[in-house]
N, CA, C and O atoms as a DFTB+ gen file, in Angstrom:
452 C
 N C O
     1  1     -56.158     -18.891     -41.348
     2  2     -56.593     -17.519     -41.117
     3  2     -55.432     -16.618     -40.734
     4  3     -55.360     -15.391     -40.661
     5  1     -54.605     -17.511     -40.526
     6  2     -53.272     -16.680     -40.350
     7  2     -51.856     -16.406     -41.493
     8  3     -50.674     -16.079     -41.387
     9  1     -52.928     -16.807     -42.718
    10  2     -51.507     -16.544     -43.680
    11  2     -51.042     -14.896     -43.882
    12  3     -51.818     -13.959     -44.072
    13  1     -50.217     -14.858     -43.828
    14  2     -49.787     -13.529     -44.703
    15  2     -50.794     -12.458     -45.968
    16  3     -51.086     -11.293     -46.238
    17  1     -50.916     -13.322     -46.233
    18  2     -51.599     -12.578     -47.939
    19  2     -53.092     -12.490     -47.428
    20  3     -53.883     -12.198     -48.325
    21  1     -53.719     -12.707     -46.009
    22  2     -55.294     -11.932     -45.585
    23  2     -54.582     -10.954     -44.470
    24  3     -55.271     -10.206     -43.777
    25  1     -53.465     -11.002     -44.378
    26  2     -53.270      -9.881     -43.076
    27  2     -54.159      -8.644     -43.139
    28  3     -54.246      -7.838     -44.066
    29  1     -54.844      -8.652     -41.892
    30  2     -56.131      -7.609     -41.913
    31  2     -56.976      -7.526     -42.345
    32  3     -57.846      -6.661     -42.245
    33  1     -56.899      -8.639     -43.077
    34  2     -58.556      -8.965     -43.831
    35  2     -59.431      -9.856     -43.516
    36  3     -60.338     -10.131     -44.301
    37  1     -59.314     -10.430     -42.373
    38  2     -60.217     -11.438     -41.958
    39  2     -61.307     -11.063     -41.348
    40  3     -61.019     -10.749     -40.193
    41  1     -62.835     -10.901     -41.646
    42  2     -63.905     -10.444     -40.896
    43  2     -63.626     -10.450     -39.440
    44  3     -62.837     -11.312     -39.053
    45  1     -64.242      -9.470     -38.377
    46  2     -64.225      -9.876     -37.358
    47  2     -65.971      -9.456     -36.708
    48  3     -66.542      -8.396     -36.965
    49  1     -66.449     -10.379     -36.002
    50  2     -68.337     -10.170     -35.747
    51  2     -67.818      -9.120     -34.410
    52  3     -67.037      -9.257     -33.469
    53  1     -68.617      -8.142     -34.851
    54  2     -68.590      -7.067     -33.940
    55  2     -69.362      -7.126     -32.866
    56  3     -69.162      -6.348     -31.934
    57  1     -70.261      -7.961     -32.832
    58  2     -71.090      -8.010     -31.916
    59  2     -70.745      -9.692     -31.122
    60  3     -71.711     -10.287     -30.646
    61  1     -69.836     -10.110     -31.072
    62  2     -69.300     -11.314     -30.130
    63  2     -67.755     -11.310     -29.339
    64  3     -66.748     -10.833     -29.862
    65  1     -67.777     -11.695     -28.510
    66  2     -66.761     -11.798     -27.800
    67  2     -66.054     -13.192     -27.629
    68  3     -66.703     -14.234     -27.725
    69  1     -65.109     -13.183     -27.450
    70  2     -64.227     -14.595     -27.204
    71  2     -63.977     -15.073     -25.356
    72  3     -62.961     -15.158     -24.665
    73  1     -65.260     -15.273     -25.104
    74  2     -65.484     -16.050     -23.928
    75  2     -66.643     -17.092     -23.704
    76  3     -67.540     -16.929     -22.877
    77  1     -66.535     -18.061     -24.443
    78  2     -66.542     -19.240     -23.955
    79  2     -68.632     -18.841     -23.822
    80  3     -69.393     -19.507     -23.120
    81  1     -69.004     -17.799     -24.580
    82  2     -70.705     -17.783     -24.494
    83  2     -71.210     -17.173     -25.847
    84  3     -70.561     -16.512     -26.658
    85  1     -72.244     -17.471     -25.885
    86  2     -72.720     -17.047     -27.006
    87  2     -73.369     -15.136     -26.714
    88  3     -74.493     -14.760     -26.380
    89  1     -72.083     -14.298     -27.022
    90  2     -72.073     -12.970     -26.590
    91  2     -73.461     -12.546     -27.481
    92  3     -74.478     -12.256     -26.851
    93  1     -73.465     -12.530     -28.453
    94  2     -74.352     -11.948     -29.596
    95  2     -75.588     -12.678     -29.922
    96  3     -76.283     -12.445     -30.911
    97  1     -75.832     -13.634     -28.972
    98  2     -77.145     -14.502     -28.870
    99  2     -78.218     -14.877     -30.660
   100  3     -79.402     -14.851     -30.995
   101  1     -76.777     -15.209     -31.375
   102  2     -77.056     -16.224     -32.616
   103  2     -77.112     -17.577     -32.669
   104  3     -77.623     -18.276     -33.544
   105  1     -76.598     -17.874     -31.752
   106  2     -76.646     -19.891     -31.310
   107  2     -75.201     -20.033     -31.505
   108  3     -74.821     -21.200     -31.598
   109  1     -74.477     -19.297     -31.572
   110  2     -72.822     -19.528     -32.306
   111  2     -71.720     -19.328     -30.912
   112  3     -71.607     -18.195     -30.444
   113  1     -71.056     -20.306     -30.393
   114  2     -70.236     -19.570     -29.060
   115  2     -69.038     -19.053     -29.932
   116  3     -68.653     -19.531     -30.999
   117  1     -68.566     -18.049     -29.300
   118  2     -67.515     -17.343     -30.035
   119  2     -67.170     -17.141     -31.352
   120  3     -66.182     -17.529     -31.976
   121  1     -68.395     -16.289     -31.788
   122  2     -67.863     -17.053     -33.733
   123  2     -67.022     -15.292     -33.765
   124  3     -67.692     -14.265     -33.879
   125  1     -65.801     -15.297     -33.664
   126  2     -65.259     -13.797     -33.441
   127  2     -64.614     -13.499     -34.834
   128  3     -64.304     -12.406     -35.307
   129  1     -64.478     -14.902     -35.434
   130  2     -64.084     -14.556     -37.159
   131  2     -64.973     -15.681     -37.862
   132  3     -64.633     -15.774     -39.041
   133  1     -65.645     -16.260     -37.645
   134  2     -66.894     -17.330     -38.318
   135  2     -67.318     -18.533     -37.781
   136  3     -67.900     -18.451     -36.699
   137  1     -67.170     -19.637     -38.272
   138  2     -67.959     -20.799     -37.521
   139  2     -67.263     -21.716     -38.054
   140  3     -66.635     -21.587     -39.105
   141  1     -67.329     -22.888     -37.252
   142  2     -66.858     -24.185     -38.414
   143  2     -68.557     -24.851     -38.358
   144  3     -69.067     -24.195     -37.451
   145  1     -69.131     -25.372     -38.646
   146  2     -70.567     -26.060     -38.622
   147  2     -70.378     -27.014     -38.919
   148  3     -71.442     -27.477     -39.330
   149  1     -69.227     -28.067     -39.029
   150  2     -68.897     -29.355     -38.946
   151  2     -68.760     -30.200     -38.052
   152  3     -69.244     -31.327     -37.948
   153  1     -67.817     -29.408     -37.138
   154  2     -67.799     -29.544     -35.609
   155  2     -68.152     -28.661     -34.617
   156  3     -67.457     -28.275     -33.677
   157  1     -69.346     -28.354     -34.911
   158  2     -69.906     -26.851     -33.831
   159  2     -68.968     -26.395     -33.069
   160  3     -68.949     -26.671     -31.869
   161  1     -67.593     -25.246     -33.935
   162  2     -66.794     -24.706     -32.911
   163  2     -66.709     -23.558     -33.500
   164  3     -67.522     -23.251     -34.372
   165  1     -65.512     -22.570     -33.045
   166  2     -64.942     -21.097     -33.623
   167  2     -63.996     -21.630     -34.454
   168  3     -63.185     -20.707     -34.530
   169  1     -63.627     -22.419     -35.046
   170  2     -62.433     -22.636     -35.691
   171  2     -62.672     -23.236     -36.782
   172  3     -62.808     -24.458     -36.710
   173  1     -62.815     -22.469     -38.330
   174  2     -63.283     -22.648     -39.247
   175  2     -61.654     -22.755     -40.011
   176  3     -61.389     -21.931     -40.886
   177  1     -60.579     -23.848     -39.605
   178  2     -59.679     -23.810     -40.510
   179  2     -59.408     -24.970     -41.235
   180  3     -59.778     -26.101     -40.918
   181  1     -58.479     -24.534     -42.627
   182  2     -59.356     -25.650     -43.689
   183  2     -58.464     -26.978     -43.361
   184  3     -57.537     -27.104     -42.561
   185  1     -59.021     -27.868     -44.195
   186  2     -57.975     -29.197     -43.894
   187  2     -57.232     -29.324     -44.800
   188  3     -56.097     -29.724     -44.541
   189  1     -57.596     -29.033     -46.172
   190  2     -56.961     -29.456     -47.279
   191  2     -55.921     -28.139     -48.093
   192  3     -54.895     -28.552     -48.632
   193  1     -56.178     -26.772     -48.152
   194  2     -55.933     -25.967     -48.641
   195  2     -56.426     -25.240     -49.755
   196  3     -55.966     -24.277     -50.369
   197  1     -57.658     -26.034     -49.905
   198  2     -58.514     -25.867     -51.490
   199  2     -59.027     -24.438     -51.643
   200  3     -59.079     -23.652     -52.589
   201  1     -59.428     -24.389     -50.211
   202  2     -60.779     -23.020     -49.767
   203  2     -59.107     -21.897     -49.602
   204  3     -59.018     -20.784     -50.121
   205  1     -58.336     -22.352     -49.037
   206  2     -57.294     -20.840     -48.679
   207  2     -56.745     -20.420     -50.127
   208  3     -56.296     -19.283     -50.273
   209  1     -56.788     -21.689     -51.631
   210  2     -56.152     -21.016     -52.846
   211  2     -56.666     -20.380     -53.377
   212  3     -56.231     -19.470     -54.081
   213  1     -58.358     -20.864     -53.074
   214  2     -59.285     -20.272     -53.916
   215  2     -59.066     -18.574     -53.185
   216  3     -58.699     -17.629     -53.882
   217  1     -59.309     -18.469     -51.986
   218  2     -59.532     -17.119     -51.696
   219  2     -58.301     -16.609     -51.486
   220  3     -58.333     -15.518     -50.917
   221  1     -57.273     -17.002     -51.735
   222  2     -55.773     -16.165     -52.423
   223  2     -56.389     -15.471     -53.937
   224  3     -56.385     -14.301     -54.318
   225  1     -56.879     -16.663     -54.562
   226  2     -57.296     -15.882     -56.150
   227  2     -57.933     -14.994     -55.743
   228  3     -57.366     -13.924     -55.967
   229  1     -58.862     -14.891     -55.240
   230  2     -59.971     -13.672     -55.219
   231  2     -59.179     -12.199     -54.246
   232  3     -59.103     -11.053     -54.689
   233  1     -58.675     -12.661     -52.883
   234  2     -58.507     -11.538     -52.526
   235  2     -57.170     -11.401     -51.455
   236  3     -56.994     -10.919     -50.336
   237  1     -56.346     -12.109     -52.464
   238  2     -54.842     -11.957     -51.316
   239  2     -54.322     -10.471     -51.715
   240  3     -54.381      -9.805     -52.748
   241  1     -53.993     -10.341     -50.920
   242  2     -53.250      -8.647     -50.677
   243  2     -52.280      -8.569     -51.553
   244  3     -51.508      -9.501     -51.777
   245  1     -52.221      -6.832     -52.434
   246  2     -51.166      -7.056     -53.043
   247  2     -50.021      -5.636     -52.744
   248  3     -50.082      -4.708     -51.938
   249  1     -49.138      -5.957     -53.672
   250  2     -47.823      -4.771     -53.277
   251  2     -47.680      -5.217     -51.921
   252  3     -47.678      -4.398     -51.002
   253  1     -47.561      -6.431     -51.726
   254  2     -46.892      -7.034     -50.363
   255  2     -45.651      -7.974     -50.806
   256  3     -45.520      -8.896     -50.000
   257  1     -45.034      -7.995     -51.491
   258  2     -43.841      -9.290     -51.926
   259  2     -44.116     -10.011     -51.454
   260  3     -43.406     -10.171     -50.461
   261  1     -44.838     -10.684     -51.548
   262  2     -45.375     -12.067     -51.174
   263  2     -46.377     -12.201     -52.028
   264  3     -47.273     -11.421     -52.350
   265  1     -45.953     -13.991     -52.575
   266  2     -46.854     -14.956     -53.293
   267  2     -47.272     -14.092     -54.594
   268  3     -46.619     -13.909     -55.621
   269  1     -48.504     -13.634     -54.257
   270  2     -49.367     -12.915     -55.691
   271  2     -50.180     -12.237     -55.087
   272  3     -50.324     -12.189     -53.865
   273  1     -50.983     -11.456     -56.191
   274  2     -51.712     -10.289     -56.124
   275  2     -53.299     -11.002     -56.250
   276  3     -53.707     -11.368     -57.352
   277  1     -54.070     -11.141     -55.104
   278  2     -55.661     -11.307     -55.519
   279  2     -56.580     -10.030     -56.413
   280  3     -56.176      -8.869     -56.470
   281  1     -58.000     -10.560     -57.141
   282  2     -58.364      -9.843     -57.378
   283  2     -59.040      -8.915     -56.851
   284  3     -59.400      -8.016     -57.610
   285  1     -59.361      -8.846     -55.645
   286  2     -60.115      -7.351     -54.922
   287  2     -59.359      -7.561     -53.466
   288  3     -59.618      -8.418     -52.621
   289  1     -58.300      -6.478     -53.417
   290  2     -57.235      -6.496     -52.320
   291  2     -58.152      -5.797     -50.817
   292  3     -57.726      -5.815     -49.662
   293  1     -59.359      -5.278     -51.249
   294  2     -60.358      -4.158     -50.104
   295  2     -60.952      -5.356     -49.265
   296  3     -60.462      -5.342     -48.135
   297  1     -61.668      -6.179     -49.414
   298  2     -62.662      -7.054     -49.098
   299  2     -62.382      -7.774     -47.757
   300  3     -61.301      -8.226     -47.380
   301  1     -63.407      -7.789     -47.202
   302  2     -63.140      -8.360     -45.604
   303  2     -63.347     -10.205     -46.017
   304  3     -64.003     -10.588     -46.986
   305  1     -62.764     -10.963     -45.224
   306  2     -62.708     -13.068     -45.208
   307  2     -63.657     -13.234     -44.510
   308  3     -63.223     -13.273     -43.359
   309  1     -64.924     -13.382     -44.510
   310  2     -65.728     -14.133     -43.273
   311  2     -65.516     -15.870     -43.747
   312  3     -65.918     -16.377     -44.794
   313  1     -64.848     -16.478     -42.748
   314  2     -64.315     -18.050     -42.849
   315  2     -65.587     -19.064     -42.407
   316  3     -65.879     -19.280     -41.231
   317  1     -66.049     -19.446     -43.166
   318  2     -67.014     -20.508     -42.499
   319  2     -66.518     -21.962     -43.223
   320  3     -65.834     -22.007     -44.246
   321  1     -66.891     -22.850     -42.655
   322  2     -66.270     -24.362     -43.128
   323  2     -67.771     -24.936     -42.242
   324  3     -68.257     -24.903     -41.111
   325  1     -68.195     -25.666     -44.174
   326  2     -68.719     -26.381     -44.362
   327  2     -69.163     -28.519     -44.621
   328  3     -70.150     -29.255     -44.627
   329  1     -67.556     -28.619     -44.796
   330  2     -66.980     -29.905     -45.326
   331  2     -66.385     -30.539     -44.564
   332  3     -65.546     -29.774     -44.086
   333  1     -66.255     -31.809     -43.991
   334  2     -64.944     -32.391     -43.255
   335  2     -63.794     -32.381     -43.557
   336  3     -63.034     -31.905     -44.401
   337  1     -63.805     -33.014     -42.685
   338  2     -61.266     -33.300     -42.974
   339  2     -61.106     -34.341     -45.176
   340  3     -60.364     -34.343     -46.158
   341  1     -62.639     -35.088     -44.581
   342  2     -62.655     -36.072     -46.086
   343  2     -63.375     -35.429     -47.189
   344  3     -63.743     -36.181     -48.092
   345  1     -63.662     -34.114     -47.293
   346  2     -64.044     -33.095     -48.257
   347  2     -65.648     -33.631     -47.975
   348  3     -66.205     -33.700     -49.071
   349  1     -66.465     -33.985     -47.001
   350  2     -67.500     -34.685     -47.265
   351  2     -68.548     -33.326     -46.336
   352  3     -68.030     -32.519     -45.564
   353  1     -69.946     -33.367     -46.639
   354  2     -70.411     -32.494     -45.763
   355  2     -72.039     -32.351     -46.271
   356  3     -72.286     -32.787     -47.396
   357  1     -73.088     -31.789     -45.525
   358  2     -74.426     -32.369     -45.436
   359  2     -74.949     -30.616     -46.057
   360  3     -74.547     -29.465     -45.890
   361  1     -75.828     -31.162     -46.668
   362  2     -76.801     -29.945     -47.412
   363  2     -77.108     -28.724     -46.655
   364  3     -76.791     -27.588     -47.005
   365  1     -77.754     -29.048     -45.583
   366  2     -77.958     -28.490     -44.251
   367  2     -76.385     -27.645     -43.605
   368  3     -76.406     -26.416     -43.552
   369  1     -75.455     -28.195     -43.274
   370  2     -74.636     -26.972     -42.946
   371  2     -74.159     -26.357     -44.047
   372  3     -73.358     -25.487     -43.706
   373  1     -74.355     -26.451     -45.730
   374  2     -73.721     -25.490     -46.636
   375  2     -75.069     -24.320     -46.520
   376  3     -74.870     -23.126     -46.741
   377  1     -76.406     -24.850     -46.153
   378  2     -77.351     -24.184     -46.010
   379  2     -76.922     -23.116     -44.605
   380  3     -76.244     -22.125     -44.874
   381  1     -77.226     -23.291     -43.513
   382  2     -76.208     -22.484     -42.323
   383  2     -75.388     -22.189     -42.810
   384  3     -75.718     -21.099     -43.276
   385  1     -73.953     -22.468     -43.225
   386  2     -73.425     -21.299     -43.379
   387  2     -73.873     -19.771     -44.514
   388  3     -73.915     -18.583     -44.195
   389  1     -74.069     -20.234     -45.468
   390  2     -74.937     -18.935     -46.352
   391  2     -76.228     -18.341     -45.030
   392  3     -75.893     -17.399     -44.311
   393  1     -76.941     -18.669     -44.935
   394  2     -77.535     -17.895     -43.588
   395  2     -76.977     -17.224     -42.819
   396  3     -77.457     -16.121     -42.557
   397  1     -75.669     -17.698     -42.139
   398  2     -74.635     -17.189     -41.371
   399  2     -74.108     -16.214     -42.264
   400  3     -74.055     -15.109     -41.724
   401  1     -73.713     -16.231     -43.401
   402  2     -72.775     -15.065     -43.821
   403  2     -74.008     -14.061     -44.682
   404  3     -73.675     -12.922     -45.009
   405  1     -75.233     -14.500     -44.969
   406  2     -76.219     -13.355     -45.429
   407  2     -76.525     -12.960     -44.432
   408  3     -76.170     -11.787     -44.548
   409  1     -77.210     -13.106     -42.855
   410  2     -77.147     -12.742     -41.732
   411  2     -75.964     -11.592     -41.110
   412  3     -76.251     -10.708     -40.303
   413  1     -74.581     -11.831     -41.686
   414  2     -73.774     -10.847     -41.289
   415  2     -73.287     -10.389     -41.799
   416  3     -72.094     -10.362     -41.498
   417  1     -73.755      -9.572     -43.085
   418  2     -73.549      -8.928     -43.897
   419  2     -72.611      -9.249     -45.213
   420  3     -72.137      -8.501     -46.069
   421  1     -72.543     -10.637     -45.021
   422  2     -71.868     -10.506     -46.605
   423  2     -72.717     -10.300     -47.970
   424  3     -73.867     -10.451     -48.382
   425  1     -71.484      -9.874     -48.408
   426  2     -72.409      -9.079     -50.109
   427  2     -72.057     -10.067     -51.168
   428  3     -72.648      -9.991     -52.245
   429  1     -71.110     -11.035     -50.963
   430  2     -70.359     -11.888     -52.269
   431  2     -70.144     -13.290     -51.311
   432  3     -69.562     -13.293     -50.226
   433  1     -70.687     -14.345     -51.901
   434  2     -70.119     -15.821     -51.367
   435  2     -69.554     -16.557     -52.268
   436  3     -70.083     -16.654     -53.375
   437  1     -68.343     -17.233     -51.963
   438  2     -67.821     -18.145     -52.643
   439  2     -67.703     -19.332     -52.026
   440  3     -66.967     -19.339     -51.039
   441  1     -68.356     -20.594     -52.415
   442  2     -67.911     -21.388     -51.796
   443  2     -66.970     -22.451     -52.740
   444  3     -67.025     -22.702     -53.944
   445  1     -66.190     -22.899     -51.790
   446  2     -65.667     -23.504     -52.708
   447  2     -65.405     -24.812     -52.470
   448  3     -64.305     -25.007     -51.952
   449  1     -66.137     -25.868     -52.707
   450  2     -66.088     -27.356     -51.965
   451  2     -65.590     -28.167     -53.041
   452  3     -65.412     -29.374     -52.874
């Protein structure tokens, strides 16, 4: 969530705070940029790099000299992780997360497992 090519583009839930409670009373403690639902935490970062190439294609920033140009440079990242460290993961949290991101307004999902 910290590469270069989303600088400023990473969703942030307007309605939660980063203390250790569930500010926005969704069942989520601190989801201040998404969820992981693998290991019920705030830290939806990937293991493998599959999910960060895919969403370089779609929406890495461009006229930045760096890497490449995605295709829609406007678009906010809501990060959710669905899969383990072994690409493995249960019906039920790919289900939660789409809830989670139709719930907070996303308009476009990609997942990419």
């Amino acid at each position: 969530m910290d590469h270069p090519e989303f600088s400023g583009r990473i969703w942030q839930n307007p309605n939660e705070t980063d203390n250790n409670s569930d500010s926005d009373n969704n069942s989520y403690v601190d989801d201040t940029v998404g969820y992981d639902f693998v290991n019920n935490d705030n830290n939806p970062k990937d293991d493998h790099g599959h999910g960060t190439n895919v969403t370089g294609l779609l929406a890495a920033n461009g006229n930045n000299n760096i890497g490449y140009a995605g295709v829609d440079w406007n678009c906010k990242l809501m990060v959710l992780k669905v899969l383990d460290r072994r690409n493995r993961g249960y019906y039920s949290n790919w289900i939660k997360g789409i809830k989670y991101a139709a719930d907070h307004g996303a308009h476009v999902i990609n997942m990419s497992l």
